[in-house]
N, C-alpha and C positions, 0 to 999 in steps of 0.2 A: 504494500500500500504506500502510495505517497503520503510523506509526511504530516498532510492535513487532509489525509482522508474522511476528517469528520465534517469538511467545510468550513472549519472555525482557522483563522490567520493563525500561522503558525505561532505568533505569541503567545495564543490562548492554550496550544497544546504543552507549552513548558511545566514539567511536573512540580515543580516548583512552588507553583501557581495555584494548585488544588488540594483545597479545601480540606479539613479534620477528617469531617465524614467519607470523603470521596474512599480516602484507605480503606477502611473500614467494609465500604460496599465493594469492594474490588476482592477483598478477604472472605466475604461472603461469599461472593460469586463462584470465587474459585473451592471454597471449602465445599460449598454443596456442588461443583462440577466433579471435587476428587470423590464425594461420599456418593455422586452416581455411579462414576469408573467400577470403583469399589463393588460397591452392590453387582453390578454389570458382571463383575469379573466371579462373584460368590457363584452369580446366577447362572454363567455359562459352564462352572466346575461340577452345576446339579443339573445341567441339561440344559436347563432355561434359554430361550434367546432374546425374554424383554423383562422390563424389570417396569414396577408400581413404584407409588408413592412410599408404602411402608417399607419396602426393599433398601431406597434410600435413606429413609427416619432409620432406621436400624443402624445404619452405616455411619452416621449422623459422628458417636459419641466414640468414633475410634479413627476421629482423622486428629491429626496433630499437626501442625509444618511450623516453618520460620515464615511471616508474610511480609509483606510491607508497614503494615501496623505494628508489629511486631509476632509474641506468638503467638498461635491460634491453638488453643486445645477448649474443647467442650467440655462442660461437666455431664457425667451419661446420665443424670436425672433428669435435669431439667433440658439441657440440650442448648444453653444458654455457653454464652461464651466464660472460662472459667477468670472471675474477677482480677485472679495474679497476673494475668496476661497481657493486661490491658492499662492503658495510662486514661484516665477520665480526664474531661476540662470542662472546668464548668464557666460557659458565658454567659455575664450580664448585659442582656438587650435594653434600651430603654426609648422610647418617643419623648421626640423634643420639640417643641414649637419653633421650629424654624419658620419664617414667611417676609412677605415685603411688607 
């Protein structure tokens, strides 16, 4: 792909540039693409050749990696991300009367 395959001026693609959350969903994305593979790979060593929704929830609490957020390990109860793993920030928004 060309470097601004998304249509956005290449300034806006410097990662640099994005956002707390963007990591975070990028860490999702990829956490639930590995706990599909997963499942995928359980499913084809039992015959299987498609896998469900709970194929992958199962797979859920046994990925672990280094991401860009940093680590990702789930807790296998809740399926939440495990709280050591993760740096919080908490921002204060406020409205201001700006006008002419």
């Amino acid at each position: 792909f060309p470097s601004n395959f998304s249509g956005l001026p290449d300034n806006q693609m410097d990662p640099l540039r994005l956002g707390q959350w963007d990591y975070f969903a990028h860490d999702a994305v990829t956490t639930l693409g590995m706990a599909a593979c997963q499942a995928l790979s359980h499913k084809s060593a039992d015959g299987g050749e498609s896998i469900q929704g709970p194929d992958v929830l199962a797979q859920l609490a046994n990925i672990s990696f280094d991401g860009v957020s940093g680590r990702v390990e789930l807790d296998p109860d809740t399926l939440s991300r495990k709280i050591k793993t993760t740096t919080f920030v908490l921002t204060n928004t406020f409205m201001s009367d700006v006008g002419p």
